[in-house]
N, C-alpha and C positions, 0 to 999 in steps of 0.2 A: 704749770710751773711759773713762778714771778721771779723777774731779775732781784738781784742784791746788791744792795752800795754800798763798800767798804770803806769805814773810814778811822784812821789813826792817827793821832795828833802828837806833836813834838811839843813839848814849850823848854824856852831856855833864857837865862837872865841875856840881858839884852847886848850884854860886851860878848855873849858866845854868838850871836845870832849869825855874824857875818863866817865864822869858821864853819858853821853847821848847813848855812845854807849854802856854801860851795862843794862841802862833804854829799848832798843832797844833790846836787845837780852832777858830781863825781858819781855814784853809788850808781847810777843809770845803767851804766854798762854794766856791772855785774850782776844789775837784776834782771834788764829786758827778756834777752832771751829764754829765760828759763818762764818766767809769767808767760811771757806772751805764748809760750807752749804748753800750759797749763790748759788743761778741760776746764770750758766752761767760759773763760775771758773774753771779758768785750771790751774792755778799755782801762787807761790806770792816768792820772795825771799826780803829780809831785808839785805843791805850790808852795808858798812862803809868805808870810805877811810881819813886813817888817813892825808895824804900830802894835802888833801884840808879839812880836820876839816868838813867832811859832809856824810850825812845819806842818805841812798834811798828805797827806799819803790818800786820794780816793781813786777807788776802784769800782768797774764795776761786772757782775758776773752772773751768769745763765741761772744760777740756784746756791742757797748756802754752803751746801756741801764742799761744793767748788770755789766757793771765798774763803771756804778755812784750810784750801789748800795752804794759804799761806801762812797759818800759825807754826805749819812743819818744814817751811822752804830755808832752806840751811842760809842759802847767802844773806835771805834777808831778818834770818836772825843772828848771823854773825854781825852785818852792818848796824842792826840796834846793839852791840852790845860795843861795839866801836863809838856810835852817837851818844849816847849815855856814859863813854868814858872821858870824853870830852863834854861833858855836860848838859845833856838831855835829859829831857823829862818824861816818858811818855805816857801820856794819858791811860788808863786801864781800869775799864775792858775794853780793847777793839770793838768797834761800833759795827754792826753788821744791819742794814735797815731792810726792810720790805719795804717797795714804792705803795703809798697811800695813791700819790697819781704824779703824772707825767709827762710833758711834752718835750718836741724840740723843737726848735727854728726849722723852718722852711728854707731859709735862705742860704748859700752857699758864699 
């Protein structure tokens, strides 16, 4: 079984950027715990890149199965449909990758 790396992308004109990515670092608490008790999760990080006005949602998890938990996880399709009423974009289709290959730092 090979992990999966989830990834979903926001874009938005650049005068939303600063409402959306505070909505994105708000949005935490009512997704953690329900991900983080999902089969299969090993990790999730939420970032933002101001120079292109866009949000990223990646994940990463034991097997697909277990990554498409979240096309049914209610909060975090209430909160897209919250981001896109305030003017998001989101990329589609959800990216779902198989690692080609892989390391990490040694270093703590």
């Amino acid at each position: 079984m090979q992990p999966v790396v989830r990834i979903s992308i926001i874009r938005c004109a650049p005068d939303k950027f600063a409402g959306l990515r505070q909505m994105m670092m708000e949005v935490e608490t009512a997704l953690r715990p329900g991900i983080e008790a999902m089969r299969g999760f090993i990790s999730f990080y939420a970032g933002a890149d101001e120079a292109t006005s866009s949000l990223t949602n990646v994940s990463e998890w034991v097997d697909l199965d277990a990554a498409k938990q979240l096309d049914h996880f209610q909060p975090m399709l209430d909160a897209g449909k919250e981001f896109v009423a305030r003017g998001a974009v989101f990329e589609r289709p959800i990216m779902n990758y198989l690692p080609l290959w892989q390391w990490r730092s040694g270093r703590s």
